[in-house]
N, C-alpha and C positions, 0 to 999 in steps of 0.2 A: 371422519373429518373431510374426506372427498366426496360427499355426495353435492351432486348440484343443488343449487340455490340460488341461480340467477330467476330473477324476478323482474316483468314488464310491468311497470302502470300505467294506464293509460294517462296519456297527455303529463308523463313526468319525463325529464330531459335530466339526464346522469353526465355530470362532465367531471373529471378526476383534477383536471389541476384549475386553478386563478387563470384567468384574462389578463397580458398586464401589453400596455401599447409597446411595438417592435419599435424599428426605426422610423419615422415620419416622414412619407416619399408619397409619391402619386402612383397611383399601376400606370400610365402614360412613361413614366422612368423605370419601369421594369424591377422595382424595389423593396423589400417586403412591404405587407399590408401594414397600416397602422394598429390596424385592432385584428384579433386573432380569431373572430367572426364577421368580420366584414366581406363577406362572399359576394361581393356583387362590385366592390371597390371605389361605391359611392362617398365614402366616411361614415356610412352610420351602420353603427352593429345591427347585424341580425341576429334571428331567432331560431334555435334550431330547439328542436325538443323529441321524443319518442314517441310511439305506441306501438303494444301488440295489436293493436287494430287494421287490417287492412281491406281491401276491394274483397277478398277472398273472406270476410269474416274474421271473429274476434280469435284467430286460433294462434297466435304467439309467433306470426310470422314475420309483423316487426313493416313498422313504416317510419320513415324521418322525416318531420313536417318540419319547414320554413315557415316566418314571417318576416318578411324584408323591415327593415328600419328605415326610417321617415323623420322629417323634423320634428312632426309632433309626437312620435316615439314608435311603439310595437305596431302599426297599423297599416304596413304595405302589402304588395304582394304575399299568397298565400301558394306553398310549394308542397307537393308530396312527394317522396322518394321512397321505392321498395326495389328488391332485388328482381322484379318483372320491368325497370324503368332502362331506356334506352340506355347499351353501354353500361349497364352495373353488374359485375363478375356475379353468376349464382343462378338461383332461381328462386321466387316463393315459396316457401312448404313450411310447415307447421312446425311451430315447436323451432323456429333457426333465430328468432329475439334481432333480427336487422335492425340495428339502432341501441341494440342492449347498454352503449356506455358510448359517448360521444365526447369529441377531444377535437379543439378549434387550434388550426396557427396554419401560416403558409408555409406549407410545405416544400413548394417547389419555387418561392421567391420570386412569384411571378406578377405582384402586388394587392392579388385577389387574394382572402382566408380559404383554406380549404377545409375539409371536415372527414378526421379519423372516427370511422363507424365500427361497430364489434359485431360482431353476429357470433356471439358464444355458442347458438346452439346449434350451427354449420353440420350437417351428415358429408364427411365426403366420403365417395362411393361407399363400402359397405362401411365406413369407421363412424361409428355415430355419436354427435357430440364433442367434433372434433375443433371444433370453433373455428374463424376467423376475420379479418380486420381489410376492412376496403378504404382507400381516401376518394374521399367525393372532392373533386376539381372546380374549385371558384373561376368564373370569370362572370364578364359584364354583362350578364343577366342570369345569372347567379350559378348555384353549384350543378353540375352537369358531368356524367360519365365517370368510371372510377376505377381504380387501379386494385389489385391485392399486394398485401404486405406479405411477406415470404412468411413461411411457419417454422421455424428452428424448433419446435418439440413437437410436433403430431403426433396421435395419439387419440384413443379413446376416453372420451368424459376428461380432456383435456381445457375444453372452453377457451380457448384462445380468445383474448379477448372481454375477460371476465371484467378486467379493470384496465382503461387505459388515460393515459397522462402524457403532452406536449410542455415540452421545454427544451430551452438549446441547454442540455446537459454535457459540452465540452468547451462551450466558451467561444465556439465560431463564430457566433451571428447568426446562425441557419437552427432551425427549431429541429430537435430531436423527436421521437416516440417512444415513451417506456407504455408494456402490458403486460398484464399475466395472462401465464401459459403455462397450463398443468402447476396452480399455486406457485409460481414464479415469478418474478419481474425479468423479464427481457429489455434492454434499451439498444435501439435501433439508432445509428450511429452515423452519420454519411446523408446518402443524396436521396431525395425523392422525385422520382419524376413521374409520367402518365407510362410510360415505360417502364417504371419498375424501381426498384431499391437497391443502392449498392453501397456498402458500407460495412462498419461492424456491428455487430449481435454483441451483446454483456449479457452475460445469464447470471444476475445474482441471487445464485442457490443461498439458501441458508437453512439448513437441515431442522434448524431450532423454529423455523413460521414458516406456516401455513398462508402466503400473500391472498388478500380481498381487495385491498382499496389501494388506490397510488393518489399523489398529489403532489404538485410540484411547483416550486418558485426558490427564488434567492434568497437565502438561509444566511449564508455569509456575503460580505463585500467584492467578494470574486466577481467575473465574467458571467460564469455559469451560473447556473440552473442545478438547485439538488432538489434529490426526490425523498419521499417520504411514504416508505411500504407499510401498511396497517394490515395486520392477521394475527392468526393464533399463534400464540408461542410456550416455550415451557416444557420441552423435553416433548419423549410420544403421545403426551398425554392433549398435550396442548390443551390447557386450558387458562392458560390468559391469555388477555388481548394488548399486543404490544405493536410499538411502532417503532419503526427502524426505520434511523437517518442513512441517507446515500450520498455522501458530497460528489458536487459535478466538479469537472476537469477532464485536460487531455485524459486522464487516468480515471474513472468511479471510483473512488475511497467508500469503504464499508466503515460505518460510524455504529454509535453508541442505539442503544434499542430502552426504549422507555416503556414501563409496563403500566400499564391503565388501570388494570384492577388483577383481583385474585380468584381463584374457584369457579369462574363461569365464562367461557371465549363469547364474547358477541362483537367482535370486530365487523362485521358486515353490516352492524349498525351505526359502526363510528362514522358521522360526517368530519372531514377534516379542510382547510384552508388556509392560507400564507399570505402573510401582510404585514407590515413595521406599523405595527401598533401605536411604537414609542417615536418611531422618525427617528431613531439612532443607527439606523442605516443596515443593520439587520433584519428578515423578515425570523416572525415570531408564527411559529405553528397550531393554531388554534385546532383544538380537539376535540367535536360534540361529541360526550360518550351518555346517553341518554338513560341507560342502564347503571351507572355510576350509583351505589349504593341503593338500587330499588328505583332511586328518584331522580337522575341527572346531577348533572353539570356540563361545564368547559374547561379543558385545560389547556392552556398556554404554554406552551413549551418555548422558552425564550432563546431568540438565534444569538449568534455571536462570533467571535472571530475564526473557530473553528468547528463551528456547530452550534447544533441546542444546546442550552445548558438548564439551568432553574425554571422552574415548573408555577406557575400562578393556575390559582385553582377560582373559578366564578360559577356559584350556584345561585339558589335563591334564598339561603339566608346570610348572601356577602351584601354587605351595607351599600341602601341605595337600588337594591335588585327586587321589584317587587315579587308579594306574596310570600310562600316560603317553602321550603323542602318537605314533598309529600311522595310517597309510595305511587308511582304511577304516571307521576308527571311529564316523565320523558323531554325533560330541559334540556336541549341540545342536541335534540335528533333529527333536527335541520338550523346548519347555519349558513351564512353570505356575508360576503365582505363589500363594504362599499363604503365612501365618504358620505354621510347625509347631511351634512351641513356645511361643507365647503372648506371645514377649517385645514383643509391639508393631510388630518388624522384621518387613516383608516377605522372605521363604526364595525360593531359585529349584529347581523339579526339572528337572531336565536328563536328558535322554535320551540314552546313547549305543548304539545299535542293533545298530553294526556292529562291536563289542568283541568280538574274539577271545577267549575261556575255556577252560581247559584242553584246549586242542586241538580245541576247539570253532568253527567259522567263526565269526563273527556271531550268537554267541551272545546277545549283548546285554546292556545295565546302565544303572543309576540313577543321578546324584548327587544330593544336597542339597546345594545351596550358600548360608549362612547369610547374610542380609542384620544390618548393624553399625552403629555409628555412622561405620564406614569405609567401608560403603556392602557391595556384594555381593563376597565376597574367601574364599579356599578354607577358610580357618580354620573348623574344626569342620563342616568338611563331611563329607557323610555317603556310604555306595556301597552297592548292592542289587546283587545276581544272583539268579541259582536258585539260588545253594549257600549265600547267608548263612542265618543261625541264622533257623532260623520259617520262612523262607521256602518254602514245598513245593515239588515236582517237582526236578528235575537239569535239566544243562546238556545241552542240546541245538542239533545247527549249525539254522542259519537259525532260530531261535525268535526274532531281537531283541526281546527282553526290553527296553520300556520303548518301545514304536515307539509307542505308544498312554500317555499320562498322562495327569493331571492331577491337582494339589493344591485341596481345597477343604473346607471345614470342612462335612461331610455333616450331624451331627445338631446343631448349635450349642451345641459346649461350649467354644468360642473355638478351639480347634487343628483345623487343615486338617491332613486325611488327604491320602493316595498312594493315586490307583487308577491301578493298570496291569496288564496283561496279565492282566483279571478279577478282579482283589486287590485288597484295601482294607487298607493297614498307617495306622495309626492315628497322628497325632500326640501328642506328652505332651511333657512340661516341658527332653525331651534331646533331642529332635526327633522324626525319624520313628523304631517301632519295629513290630519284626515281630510282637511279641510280643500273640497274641489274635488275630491276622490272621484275616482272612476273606474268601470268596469276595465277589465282587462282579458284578452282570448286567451293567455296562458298563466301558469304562477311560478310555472317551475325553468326558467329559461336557462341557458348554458352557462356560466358562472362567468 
């Protein structure tokens, strides 16, 4: 169960927790950034995304590409950062994944976003594979020079940095950093500067999971920020894939662990995300488990006043959800959160990859599934392929069409768009539509 399995794809951006706006100030007042990728402290989110690609060849040594945001949305400035760029702790070499898991908030409250990078596959001196975690420093021309986060568990084939998540998990107002470290969740506690970190370390061991994924937002009405650890669990054996609540406060409380499935771990494929579905003031933890009986689904884990509690389950034979549950489809093994129509409700895009289409393998597909006052439910949900109206090109086997999303309101006219597989379809008042569609340089931007 410890063997590595951090994986680079080119031009896919890995960010572990939701975007949600801090306090609303100017960097001119010295006050956090409004949005938790606004690196440059204009108002408009940027782009931050990965690859194993760099000047040195395709060898997995990891580069973090910028796109500045703009009023008319992803199309500014174009930035590269590797561990060879002025001021970034390290050096290039093979095999170190720079950019492996990226994680947006101001760190140092200085009004610019900064940007937590992982380099899981780190060699320090002879320890190899010991991983580690840099903050690339926002200001007004954008991210520049970076700091290391201390290591509390070094070690070999440790991957510091496997999975990392931004949230103020104590209810300060100042953004935390939870990551794993040697299958751990570490949450970093305290201060970040270009100096250094001082604060407290949480190691939440739990002997029963094997940590992959973290994500993070506000589960209950508190201050804070709880996180949500996704790995193997289940005794030595580990083999299922469960997720364990963390409530944030002065204190981390260890909560209840929800188990996904039985007889097979593939928690490294759970996409997960947070958002009040219902607007009853709790966020509700959406769980793409794509594996889920062969075929997919989502699970809804509903927050509340002391946690998750009841579980909503949304496949594709829930009323309203096109198509239907097939062997392969892989429903839910990319989703995004975003309003697409303005109503206030948070919308979920769901990704099904391995959708068969006109005799097409794995041709791939979209949904929208509208968030209500009923919470996230098929009704007026929406489905994308190559062949819907606007949509360009045809159906092709292996293209999975939507392996790559994300929903996010690009030029801030209140509706999140759909980019996927290089397209930007546009939100309006009936959700997503193709219509005016446009190319787009990424699909997979930072959540």
């Amino acid at each position: 169960m410890r063997s590595r399995t951090t994986t680079i794809t080119l031009a896919a951006a890995v960010l572990g927790c939701g975007l949600v706006p801090l306090t609303v100030a100017s960097p001119a007042a010295a006050a956090p950034a409004k949005y938790a990728d606004d690196f440059n402290g204009d108002g408009y989110r940027d782009y931050a995304y990965s690859s194993g690609v760099t000047d040195a060849g395709s060898d997995g040594s990891g580069t973090v590409g910028i796109i500045y945001g703009t009023a008319t949305g992803p199309d500014g400035r174009k930035q590269n950062i590797t561990q060879n760029s002025a001021g970034i702790p390290g050096a290039n070499e093979a095999g170190d994944f720079f950019g492996g898991k990226l994680a947006g908030a101001d760190f140092n409250g200085d009004g610019y976003a900064d940007l937590a990078v992982a380099v899981p596959g780190e060699d320090v001196g002879t320890v190899s594979n010991q991983g580690a975690v840099v903050i690339l420093w926002g200001s007004a021309s954008g991210l520049s020079g970076g700091t290391s986060v201390p290591n509390k568990a070094p070690g070999k084939g440790h991957d510091m940095g496997y999975a990392l998540a931004a949230g103020d998990f104590n209810g300060d107002g100042k953004p935390d950093l939870a990551l794993i470290n040697n299958y751990n969740a570490h949450v970093y506690v305290g201060s970040f500067t270009k100096s250094g970190f001082s604060g407290k370390v949480t190691k939440l061991d739990n002997e029963r999971m094997f940590a992959r994924k973290l994500v993070a937002g506000k589960v209950t009405k508190d201050k804070a920020a709880d996180l949500v650890v996704i790995g193997a669990v289940d005794g030595s054996e580990h083999t299922v894939t469960g997720a364990w609540f963390i409530r944030g406060g002065s204190t981390l409380t260890r909560g209840t662990t929800y188990k996904l499935g039985t007889g097979e771990d593939t928690s490294w494929e759970v996409d997960a995300r947070i958002a009040d579905f219902n607007k009853d003031g709790y966020g509700d933890i959406a769980l793409g488990h794509p594996n889920a009986n062969g075929k997919g689904g989502v699970l809804v884990w509903r927050g509340g006043s002391s946690g998750p509690g009841g579980v909503t389950r949304i496949n594709q034979n829930t009323a309203g959800v096109a198509g239907g549950m097939e062997v392969g489809d892989r429903f839910g093994a990319r989703i995004s959160v975003g309003d697409v129509n303005r109503d206030g409700y948070p919308d979920l895009a769901v990704a099904a990859p391995g959708e068969d289409l006109g005799g097409y393998a794995d041709a791939g597909a979209v949904h929208i599934l509208r968030g209500s006052a009923s919470g996230l439910t098929g009704a007026k949900s929406q489905f994308f392929d190559r062949t819907s109206s606007g949509v360009p090109g045809g159906l092709e086997e292996n293209a999975t069409f939507g392996d790559y999303l994300r929903l996010r309101d690009s030029n801030r006219d209140g509706y999140a768009d759909l980019f996927t597989d290089y397209l930007r379809l546009r939100g309006h008042s009936g959700g997503i539509t193709a219509s005016g569609i446009q190319g787009a340089v990424w699909s997979n931007f930072m959540e």
